[in-house]
Backbone as CSV, one residue per row, in Angstrom:
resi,resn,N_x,N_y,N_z,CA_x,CA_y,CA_z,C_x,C_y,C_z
1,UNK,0.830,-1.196,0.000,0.000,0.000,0.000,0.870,1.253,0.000
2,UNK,1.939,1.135,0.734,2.683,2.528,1.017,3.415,2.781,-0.432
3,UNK,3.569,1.510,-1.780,4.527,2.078,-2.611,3.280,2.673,-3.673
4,UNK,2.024,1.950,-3.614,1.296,2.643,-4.473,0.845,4.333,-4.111
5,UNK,0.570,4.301,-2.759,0.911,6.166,-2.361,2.200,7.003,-2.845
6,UNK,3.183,5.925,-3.067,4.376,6.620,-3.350,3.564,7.187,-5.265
7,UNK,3.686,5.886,-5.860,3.036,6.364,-6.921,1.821,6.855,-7.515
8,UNK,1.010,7.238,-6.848,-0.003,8.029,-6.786,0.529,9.638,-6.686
9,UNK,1.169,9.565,-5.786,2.525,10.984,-5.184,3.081,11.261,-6.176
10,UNK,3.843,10.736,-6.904,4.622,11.160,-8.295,3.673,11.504,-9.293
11,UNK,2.493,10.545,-9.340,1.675,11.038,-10.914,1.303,12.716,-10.471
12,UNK,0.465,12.737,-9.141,0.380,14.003,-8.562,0.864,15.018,-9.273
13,UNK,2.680,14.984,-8.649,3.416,15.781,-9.069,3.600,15.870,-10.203
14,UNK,3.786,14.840,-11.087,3.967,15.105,-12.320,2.595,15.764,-13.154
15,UNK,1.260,15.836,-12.796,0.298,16.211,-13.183,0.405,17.822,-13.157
16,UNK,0.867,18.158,-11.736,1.090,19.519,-11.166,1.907,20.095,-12.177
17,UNK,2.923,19.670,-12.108,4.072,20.202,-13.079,3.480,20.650,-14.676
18,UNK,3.270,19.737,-15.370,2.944,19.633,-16.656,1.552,21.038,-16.370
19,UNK,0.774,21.179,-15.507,-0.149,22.242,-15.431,0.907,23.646,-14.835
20,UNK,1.755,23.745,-14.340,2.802,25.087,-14.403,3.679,25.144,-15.573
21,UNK,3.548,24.256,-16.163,4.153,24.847,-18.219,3.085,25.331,-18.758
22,UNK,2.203,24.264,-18.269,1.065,25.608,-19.110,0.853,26.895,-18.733
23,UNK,0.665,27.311,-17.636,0.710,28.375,-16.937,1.827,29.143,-17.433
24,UNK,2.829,29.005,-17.261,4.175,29.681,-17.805,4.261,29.519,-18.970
25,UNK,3.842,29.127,-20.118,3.951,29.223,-21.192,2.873,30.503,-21.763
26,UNK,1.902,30.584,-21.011,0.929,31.750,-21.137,-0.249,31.029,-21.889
27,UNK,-0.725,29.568,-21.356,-1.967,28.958,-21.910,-3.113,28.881,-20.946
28,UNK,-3.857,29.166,-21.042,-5.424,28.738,-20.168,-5.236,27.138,-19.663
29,UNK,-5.538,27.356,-18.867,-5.461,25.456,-18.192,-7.002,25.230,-18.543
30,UNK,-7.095,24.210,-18.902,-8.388,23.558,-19.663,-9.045,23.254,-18.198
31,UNK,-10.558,23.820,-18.374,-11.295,23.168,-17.175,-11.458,21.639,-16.711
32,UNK,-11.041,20.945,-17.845,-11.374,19.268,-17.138,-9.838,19.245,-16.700
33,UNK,-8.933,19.997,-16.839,-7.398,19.615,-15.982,-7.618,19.841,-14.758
34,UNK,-8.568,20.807,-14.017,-9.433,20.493,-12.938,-9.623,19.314,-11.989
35,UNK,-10.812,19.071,-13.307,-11.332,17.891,-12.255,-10.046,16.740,-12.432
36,UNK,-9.494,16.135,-12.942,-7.949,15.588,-13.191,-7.545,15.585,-11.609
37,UNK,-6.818,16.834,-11.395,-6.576,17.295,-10.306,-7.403,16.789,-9.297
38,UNK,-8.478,17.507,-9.106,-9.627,16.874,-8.096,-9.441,15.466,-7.921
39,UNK,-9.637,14.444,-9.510,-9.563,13.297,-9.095,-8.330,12.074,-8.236
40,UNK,-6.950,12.787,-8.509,-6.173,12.447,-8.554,-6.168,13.004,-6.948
41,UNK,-6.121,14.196,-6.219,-6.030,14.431,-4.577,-7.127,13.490,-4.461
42,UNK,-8.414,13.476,-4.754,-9.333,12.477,-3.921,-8.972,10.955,-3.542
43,UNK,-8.150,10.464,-4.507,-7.449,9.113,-4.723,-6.363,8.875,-3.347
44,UNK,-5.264,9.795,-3.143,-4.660,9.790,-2.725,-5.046,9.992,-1.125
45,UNK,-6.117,10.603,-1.234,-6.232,10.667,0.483,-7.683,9.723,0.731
46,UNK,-7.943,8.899,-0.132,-9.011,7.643,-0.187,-7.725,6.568,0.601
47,UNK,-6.655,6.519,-0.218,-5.182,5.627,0.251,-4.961,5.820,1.250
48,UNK,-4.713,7.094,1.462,-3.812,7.162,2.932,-5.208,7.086,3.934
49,UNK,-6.348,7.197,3.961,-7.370,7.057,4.421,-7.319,5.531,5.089
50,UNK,-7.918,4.838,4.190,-7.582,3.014,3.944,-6.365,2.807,4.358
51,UNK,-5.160,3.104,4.084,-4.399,2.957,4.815,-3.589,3.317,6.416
52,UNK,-4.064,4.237,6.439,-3.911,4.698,8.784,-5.078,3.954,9.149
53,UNK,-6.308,3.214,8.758,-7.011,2.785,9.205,-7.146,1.206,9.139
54,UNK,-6.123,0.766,8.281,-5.970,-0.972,8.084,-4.521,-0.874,9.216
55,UNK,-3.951,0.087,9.611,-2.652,0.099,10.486,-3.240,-0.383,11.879
């Protein structure tokens, strides 16, 4: 469980990232990169959720 949080953690970041080139490149971030976002924090603290609570 703890390495799939790890990788859940990286897509994260790497999601984040790829949305500050857009930003710095001077593009509109598309509204469904949003929910993306949304979906991807909800995931991650569903894990760590399920996981402090199977501990």
């Amino acid at each position: 469980m703890f390495y799939f949080l790890i990788v859940i953690a990286v897509l994260l970041l790497g999601y984040a990232a790829i949305l500050i080139s857009f930003v710095r490149s001077g593009r509109k971030i598309p509204s469904a990169a949003y929910l993306g976002l949304a979906a991807l924090n909800g995931l991650i603290l569903a894990a760590v959720l399920a996981w402090a609570v199977s501990r």
